[in-house]
N, C-alpha and C positions, 0 to 999 in steps of 0.2 A: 660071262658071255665071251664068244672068242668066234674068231671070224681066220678064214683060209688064207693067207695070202694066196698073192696073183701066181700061179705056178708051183707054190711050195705046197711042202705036206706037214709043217707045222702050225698048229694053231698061234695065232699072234692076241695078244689079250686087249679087249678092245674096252675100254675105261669111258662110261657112262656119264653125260655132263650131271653135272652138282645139280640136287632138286632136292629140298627140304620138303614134306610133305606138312596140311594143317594136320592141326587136330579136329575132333569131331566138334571141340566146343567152339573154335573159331571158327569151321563153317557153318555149323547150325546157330549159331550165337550172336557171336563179333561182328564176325563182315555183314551178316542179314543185319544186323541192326544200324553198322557203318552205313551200306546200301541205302536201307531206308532213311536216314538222314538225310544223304547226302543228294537222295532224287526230291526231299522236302526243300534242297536247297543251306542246308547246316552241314558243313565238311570238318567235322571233329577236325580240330590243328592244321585246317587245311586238304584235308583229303576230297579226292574227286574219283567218279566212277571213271576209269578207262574206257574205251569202247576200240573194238581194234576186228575190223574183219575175220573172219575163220581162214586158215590156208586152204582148208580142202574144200570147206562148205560155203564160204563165201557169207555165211551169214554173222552178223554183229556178234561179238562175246565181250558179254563186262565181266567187271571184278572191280572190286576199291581198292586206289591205291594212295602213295605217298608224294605228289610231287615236291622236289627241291628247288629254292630258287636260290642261286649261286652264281657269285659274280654276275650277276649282268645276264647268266643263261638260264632256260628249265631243263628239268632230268627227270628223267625215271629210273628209281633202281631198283633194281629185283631183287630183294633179301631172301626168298627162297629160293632162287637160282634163277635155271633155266628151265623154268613156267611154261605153261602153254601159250601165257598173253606174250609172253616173251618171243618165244617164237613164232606165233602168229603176228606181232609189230617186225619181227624180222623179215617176212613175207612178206607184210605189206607194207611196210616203210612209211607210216604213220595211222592216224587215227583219231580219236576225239577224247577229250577231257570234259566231263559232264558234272555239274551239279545243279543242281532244280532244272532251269529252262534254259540255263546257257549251256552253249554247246561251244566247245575250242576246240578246233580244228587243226591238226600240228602233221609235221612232218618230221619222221627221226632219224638220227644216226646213231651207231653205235660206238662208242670210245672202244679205243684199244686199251689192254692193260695199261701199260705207263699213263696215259691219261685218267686212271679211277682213283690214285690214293686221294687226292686234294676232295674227289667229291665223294667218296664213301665215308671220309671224315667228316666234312658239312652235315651229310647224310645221318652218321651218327649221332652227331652234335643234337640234331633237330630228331629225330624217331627213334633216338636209341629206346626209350621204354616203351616202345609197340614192337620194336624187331631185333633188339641185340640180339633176344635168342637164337636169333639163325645166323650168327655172325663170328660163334665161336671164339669168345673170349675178348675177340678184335673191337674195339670200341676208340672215340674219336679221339683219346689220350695215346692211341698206338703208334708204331714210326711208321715211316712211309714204307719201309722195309716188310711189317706185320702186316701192313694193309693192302700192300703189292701181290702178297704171297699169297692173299684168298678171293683176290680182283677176278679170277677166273671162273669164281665159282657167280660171282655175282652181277649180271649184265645192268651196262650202265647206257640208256641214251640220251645225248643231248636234243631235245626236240625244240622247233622251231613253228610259231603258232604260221599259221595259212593266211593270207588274206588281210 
């Protein structure tokens, strides 16, 4: 895809943020059975439904995910990049953490690169065998150097519970 610059008549090549796609068996499969767990209130190792406004529609979208608890803070990290829930918590700048009948209410920021190696290693430490694969070889034995270099592909936010 390539896009015009402002006045020129070369095309400038316009580079697509990182977004791992599922497979068929982890949507029809995995996360529906994650899901159903975790609306029984049982969050396999911890997982909780997201819940994060629509940017355009304004209406609630889940998915199951991974929170980390790290130093003292919570996180959300997107192993398959930049997701839809990803950019719809960009939009809206927080959202809810669900399992059974509790409901957490958070407000997020997003880290900048230099602040992700320390938590995508945590991150690893703890989900590497639900999500290496989207991680490309990078796992929590990597340098901060290896972990810096794919921080881009992977949005990290620190959330902060409401109330």
């Amino acid at each position: 895809m390539t896009a015009q610059p402002h006045g020129g008549s070369q095309p400038v090549p316009r580079t697509a943020p990182h977004y791992r796609k599922t497979g068929v068996l982890t949507d029809h499969v995995f996360n529906r059975l994650v899901a159903w767990l975790i609306r029984r209130g049982v969050g396999p190792a911890g997982s909780r439904t997201l819940a994060v406004r629509g940017r355009k529609s304004g209406e609630w979208r889940t998915t199951p995910v991974n929170p980390l608890e790290f130093e003292g803070a919570r996180y959300l990290v997107a192993p398959r990049g930049h997701t839809q829930w990803v950019r719809n918590l960009r939009a809206a700048g927080g959202g809810e953490l669900r399992i059974g009948r509790r409901v957490d209410r958070f407000t997020a920021v997003e880290l900048p690169g230099e602040e992700k190696p320390a938590v995508l290693r945590a991150y690893l430490r703890k989900w590497r065998w639900e999500v290496g694969a989207f991680f490309d070889g990078v796992g929590p034995a990597s340098s901060d150097e290896e972990l810096l270099a794919v921080a881009d592909r992977h949005p990290v936010f620190r959330i902060t519970r409401e109330g």
